[in-house]
N, C-alpha and C positions, 0 to 999 in steps of 0.2 A: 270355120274356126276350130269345129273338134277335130279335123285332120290334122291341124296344123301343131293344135297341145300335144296329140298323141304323138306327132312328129318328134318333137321337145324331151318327152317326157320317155320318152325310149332312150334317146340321145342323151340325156341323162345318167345312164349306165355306165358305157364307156368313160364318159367324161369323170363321174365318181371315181370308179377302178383307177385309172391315172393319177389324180388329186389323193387318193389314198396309199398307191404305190411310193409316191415323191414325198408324203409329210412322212408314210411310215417308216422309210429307208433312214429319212433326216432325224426323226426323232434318233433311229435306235443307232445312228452313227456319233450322236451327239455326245458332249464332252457327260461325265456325270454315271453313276450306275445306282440304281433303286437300292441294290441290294446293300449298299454302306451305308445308304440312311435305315436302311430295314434291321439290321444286324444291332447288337448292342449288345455285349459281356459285361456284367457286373460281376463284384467278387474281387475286393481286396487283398485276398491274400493265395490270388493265383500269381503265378511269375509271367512275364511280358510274352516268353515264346508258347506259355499252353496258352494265352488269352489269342495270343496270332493266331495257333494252331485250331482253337475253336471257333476264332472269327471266321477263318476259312472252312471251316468246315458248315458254320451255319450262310457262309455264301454260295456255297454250293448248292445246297439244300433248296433257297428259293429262288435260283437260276433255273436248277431241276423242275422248283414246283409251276413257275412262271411262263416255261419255256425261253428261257433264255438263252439255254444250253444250246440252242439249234441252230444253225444257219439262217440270215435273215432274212434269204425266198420264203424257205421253209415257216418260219414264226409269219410272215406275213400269209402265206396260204392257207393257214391255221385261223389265223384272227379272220380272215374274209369269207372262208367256209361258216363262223361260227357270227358274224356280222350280217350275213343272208338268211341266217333264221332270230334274228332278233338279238344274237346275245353277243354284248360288246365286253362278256369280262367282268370279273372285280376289283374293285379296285385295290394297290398294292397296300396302302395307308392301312385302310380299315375292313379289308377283304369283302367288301359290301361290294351288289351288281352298280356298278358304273350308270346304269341310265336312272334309278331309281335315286341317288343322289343329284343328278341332273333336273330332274323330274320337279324334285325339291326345291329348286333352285328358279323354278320356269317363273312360278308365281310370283316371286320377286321382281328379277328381272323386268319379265315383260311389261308388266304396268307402268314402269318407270321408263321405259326405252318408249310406250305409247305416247307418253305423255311427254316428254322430250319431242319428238316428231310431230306431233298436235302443237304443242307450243312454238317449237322453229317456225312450221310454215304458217302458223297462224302470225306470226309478229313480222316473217320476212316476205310475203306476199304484196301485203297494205305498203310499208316502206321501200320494197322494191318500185312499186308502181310510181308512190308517191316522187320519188327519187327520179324517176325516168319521165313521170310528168313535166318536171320543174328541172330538167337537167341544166345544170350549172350554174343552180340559183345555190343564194348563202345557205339553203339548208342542206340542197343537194351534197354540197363540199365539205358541208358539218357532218351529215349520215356518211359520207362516203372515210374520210376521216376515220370517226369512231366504228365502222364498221371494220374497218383493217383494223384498226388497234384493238377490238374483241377476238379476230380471227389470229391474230399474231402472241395471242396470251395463252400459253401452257396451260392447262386445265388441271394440274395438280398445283400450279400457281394460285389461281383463283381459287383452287376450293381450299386451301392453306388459308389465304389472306380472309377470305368467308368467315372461317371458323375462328380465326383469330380476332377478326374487328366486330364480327356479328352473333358470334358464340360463345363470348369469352368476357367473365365477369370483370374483368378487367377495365374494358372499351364499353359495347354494349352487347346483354346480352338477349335478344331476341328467338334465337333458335338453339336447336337440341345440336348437340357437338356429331354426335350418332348415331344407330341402329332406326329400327322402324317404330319404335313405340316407345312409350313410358312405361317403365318399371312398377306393377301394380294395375294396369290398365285393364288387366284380365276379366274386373267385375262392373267396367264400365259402360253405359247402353251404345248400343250401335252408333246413335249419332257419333257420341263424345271418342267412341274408336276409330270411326272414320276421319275426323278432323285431327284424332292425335295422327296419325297416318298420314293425312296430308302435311302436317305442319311438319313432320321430320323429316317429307321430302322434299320440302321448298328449295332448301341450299342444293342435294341433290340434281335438283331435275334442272333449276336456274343455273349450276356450272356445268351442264352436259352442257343445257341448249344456247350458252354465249357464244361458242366458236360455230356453233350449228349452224342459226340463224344470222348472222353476222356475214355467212360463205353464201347462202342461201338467197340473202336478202339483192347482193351483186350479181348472183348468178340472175335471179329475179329484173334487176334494173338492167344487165345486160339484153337479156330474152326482149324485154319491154321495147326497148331503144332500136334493135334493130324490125322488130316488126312492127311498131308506128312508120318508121321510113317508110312502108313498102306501099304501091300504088292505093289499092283499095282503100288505105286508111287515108289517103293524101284522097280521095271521091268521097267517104266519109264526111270529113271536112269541107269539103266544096261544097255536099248539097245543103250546108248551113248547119249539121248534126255540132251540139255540144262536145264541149272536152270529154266531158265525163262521160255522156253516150258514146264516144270515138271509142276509148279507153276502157271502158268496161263491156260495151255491146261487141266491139269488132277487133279489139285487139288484146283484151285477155285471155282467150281460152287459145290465143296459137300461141302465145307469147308464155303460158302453161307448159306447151310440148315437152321445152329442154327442162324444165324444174324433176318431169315426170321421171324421166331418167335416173333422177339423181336416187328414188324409189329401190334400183337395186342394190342399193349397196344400206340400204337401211334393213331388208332382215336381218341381215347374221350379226346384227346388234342384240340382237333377242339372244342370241348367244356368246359373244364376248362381253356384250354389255358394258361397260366402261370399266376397264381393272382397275384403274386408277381413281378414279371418283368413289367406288365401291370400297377398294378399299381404305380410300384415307376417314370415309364415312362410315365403315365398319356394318355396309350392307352386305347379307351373305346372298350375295346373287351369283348368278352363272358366271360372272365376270372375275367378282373376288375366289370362285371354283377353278378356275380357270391357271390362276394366276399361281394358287397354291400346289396343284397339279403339277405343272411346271418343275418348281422348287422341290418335288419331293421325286419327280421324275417318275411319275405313275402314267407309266406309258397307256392301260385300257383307255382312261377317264381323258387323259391330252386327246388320243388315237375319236373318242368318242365327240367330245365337243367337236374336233374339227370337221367330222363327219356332220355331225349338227349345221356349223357355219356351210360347207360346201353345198347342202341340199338347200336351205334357204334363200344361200346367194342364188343358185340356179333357178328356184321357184321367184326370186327376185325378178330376176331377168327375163322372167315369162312375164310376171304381171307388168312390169313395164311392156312388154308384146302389146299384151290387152289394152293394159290403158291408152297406148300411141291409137290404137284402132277406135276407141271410147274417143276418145279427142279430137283424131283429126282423121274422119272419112273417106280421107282419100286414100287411106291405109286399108289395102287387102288381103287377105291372109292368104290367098286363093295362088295371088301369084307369087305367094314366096315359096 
């Protein structure tokens, strides 16, 4: 198995270099220039062509100081020599290092993106099985139902509707509209800060994880359905073994495989983390970092996160390696 990571994890290289060639080209081809948001003359009683003539002259200035002025081999051989020893840059906003604002960001983020993926599979597991148990019984067609109708619901839709029926003195109000705490919290004991914490992430983590668990829970009743078919579980049953021993001794952990998969594509949550829920919730996590990045067209901190996402996706898709091998034995690393 350590020949097969190292295998991986070399491979890894090349694979980076590419993914950073193609986002860095598209970034800096893209419509937009930093430097018009960056610039700004005040002074009313300049006339419109010295306010031009200074405008450009202060675009010049941090084209010059950004490297922008360069060819874009050139600006990306620059960023990749200075990305191999740790440093991804300032950011253009606020000329702060790019990973240190990131950094800032992790602590948010990731707790919330935990706890979104603990709650999907803990709730799509049980009613997948349950679902694949009882196929085509009244409840199966009720979960299967409401389960499309959660995955088919826009998630700035539900967390709108959230915040309007469940946040809003209007209707009823139950939870905090946004941010992570209560205002004043700061001399509050541990417990009472951990529970304001939880309760302003309820809405949060509950509109990530509807469309989640909802995808998760079919993908789950599909896995289910075709591995009870298969012979052994139909010997299972013949030697007199219960539903429930059938179903949880001999045909949950193969009927596990394909859920496992779906594992790589959940790190680089850790890093977009939901733009959209983050920001109509007014969390400043990597997600709502992200989003703002974009809009102001600060090419280090975009160029950074997606370096972020592309190493996680790849560490993704090893730990799926591992866990197929964790699962299902017949998997050997030896002969790939």
């Amino acid at each position: 198995m350590s020949q097969y990571i190292l295998k991986r994890v070399l491979l890894f290289i090349p694979t980076l270099i590419a993914i950073t060639i193609i986002t860095f080209t598209i970034s800096r081809l893209a419509p937009g220039d930093p430097t018009e948001l960056k610039v700004g003359v005040s002074g009313e009683n300049m006339k419109a062509d010295e306010k031009s003539q200074l405008n450009q002259q202060a675009k010049e200035y941090y084209k010059q100081k950004w490297g922008l002025d360069k060819p874009i081999y050139m600006q990306y051989l620059i960023w990749l020599g200075n990305m191999a020893t740790g440093d991804f840059g300032n950011s253009f906003v606020d000329n702060r290092p790019v990973m240190s604002k990131i950094m800032e960001r992790i602590p948010v983020t990731a707790p919330i993106t935990l706890m979104v993926i603990s709650l999907s599979y803990l709730i799509a597991i049980p009613i997948g099985i349950y679902s694949a148990a009882r196929q085509y019984s009244k409840i199966d067609r009720f979960s299967t139902f409401m389960l499309f109708v959660f995955y088919s619901l826009p998630s700035f839709w539900v967390a709108t509707m959230a915040i309007v029926f469940l946040a809003n003195v209007e209707y009823i109000k139950i939870f905090p509209t946004s941010g992570l705490y209560t205002l004043g919290s700061e001399n509050w004991s541990f417990l009472e800060k951990a529970w304001d914490r939880v309760y302003h992430l309820i809405l949060p983590v509950a509109c990530s994880s509807l469309a989640s668990f909802a995808f998760l829970s079919r993908q789950m009743r599909g896995s289910m359905l075709e591995v009870i078919r298969q012979d052994y579980v139909r010997t299972a049953r013949a030697k007199g073994l219960t539903e429930k021993k059938v179903v949880m001794k001999h045909a949950l952990r193969n009927s596990l495989i394909p859920i496992i998969t779906l594992l790589g594509g959940i790190l680089p949550s850790l890093v977009g983390g939901s733009v959209i829920i983050e920001s109509i919730f007014s969390i400043p996590g990597i997600g709502q970092l992200a989003f703002q990045a974009l809009i102001a067209r600060d090419y280090p901190l975009i160029m950074a996160e997606l370096v972020l996402a592309a190493v996680l996706t790849m560490l993704g898709l090893l730990l799926v390696d591992i866990l197929y091998a964790i699962v299902d034995p017949r998997i050997a690393f030896s002969k790939k």
